[in-house]
Residue, then its C-alpha position, 0 to 999 in steps of 0.5 A: x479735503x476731497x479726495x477723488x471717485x477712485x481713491x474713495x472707492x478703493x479706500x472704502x473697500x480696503x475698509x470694507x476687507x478690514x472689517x470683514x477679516x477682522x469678523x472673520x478672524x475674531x481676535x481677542x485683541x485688534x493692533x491700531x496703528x501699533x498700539x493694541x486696542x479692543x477688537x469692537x473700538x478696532x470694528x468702530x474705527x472701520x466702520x466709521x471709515x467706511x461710512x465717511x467713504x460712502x458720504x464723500x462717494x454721495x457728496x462727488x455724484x451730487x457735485x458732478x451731477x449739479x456740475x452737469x446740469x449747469x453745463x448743459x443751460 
């Protein structure tokens, strides 16, 4: 599924604030989707979002950068 530029954007940094608070507020135990979890599987999840977030952002500029260069031929 792709999603669009700004979505990705905005999602990666709610990601992003997520992570950063939780480093910040240290707790002993994370709330994921209700149910209580590690604080460093809590951190993993995060940052894996944030990581797929910085992949699709690169895979819509390649696209959009391809997309140009075969509308300009």
């Amino acid at each position: 599924m792709k999603l669009s530029k700004p979505l990705v954007i905005v999602v990666g940094i709610l990601a992003l604030g997520a992570l950063g608070y939780n480093f910040y507020e240290n707790p002993s135990v994370s709330y994921l989707f209700g149910k209580e979890i590690n604080d460093w599987l809590y951190r993993a999840f995060w940052l894996l979002i944030v990581g797929l977030c910085v992949y699709n952002y690169i895979q819509i500029d390649r696209n959009t950068l391809k997309n140009k260069s075969k509308s300009k031929r």
